[in-house]
C-alpha positions, 0 to 999 in steps of 0.5 A: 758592671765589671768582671770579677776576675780573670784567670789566664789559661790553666793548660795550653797545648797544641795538637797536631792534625793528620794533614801536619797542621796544628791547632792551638788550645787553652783550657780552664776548670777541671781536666776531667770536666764536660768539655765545652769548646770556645770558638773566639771572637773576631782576631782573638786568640785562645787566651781569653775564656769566660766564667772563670768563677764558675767553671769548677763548680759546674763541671766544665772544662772549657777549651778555647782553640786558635782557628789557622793562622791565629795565636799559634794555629797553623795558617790555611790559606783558602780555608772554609766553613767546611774545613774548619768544622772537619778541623773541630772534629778531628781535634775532638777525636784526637783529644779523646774529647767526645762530642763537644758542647760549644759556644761561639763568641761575636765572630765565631758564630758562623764557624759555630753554625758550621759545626752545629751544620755538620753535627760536630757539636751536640749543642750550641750556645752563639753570644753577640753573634756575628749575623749573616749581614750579606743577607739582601734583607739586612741591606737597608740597615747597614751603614753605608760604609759596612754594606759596602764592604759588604758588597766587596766580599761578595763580588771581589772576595780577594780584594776584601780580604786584602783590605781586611789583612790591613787592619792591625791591633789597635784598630781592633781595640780602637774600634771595640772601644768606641764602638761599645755601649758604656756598660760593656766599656764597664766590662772592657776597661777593668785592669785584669780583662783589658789586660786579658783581651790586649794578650789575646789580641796580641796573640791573635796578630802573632801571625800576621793578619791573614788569619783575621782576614780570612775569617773576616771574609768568610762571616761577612759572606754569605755563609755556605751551609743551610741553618734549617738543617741543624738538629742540636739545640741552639741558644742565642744570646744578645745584649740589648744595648748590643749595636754592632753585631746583629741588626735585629739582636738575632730576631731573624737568625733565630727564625731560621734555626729550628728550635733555637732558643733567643735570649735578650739581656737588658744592661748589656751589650757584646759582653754579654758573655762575661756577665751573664756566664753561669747563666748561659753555661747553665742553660748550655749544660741543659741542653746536653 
């Protein structure tokens, strides 16, 4: 099951924040389209989108935007769930964007979460979201080697967070790629979307690795804000054959979100988002 197409961004900009940092943008569809944000998947940057195919028809204008220290964000060394939803919000204000929709990719899921916490978003979509892995009830399912960088996040946040600025590129890619079920492969290799995802990835690195690591140390905590107190619609979208990023497809993330609404896609697994678009944008655009 392959891509159809990919569409590099129509727009890119940056928009700079009260405090001197900037943020990053890439944008697709109509400039005058419902906006909906992209929060990126783990060390991307803004330059991977979805549902190039259909963005027009539906009326979305979709904005992907670098968290600090990816792509050309500026770095927040320290940042926080906290910081980044006030970040989203204030981009929002500035861009004259309204109170956005969201989706939230793999490991920008809890930076979504966090947003949805704050009422930054008035509804959010998470695909092949990153789950709260440091919660004690998912210990008995980790591999040995994850709950034990598990384990380093919780007691010595800085001493992971330094393992994680050692990861590189094609660590990313490698790990990606031998960790995927063939039909998400289908997916990931096709010319245009690998090229896609290898710039994105590019971009995301163009910084240097703190971005990625601190990201990474704050999904694979335990995450600061309480999920039972969102009040915008959520939508939670998994591959069946999806291993890497929820140890129950979500089942239990879903519970403690009230209202949220799970979906279990067979014959795919992270890349769910690329071959189901319409379908998750459509229900996305219902619930606004």
């Amino acid at each position: 099951m392959a891509v159809m197409h990919v569409d590099d961004p129509v727009r890119l900009g940056e928009t700079r924040l009260g405090n001197g940092r900037v943020l990053g943008w890439a944008e697709w569809g109509p400039p005058n389209g419902r906006p909906v944000l992209l929060s990126p998947g783990a060390a991307t940057s803004r330059w991977l989108g979805f549902g190039w195919d259909v963005l027009d028809e539906l009326g979305v204008r979709l904005i992907s935007v670098d968290r600090p220290g990816l792509g050309v964000s500026t770095p927040a060394p320290g940042r926080t769930f906290a910081d980044h939803a006030a970040d989203i919000k204030e981009l929002a204000e500035r861009r004259d964007l309204g109170r956005p929709l969201m989706v939230a990719n793999s490991q920008g899921a809890p930076f979504g979460f966090a947003c949805a916490v704050e009422g930054v978003v008035a509804a959010l979509t998470v695909t092949s979201g990153s789950d709260e892995i440091a919660d004690p009830v998912f210990a008995p399912m980790l591999p040995e080697e994850l709950r034990g960088l598990v384990e380093t996040v919780k007691t010595d946040p800085a001493r992971a967070e330094g393992v994680f600025a050692g990861f590189s590129l094609q660590a990313m890619w490698d790990m990606v790629m031998g960790g995927s079920p063939k039909s998400d492969l289908a997916v990931y290799q096709a010319p245009a979307f690998a090229d896609a995802y290898r710039k994105a990835l590019e971009e995301g690195f163009a910084q240097g690795t703190a971005g990625y690591a601190r990201d990474t140390v704050l999904a694979m905590g335990r995450w600061p804000f309480d999920l039972g107190a969102i009040t915008v619609p959520v939508d939670l979208w998994y591959g069946e054959e999806d291993a890497s990023h929820s140890p129950d497809n979500g089942a239990r993330l879903a519970t403690r979100i009230p209202g949220a609404v799970r979906h279990v896609v067979p014959g795919i697994g992270g890349a769910v988002l690329w071959t189901r678009s319409e379908e998750i944008l459509r229900t996305l655009l219902s619930r606004a």
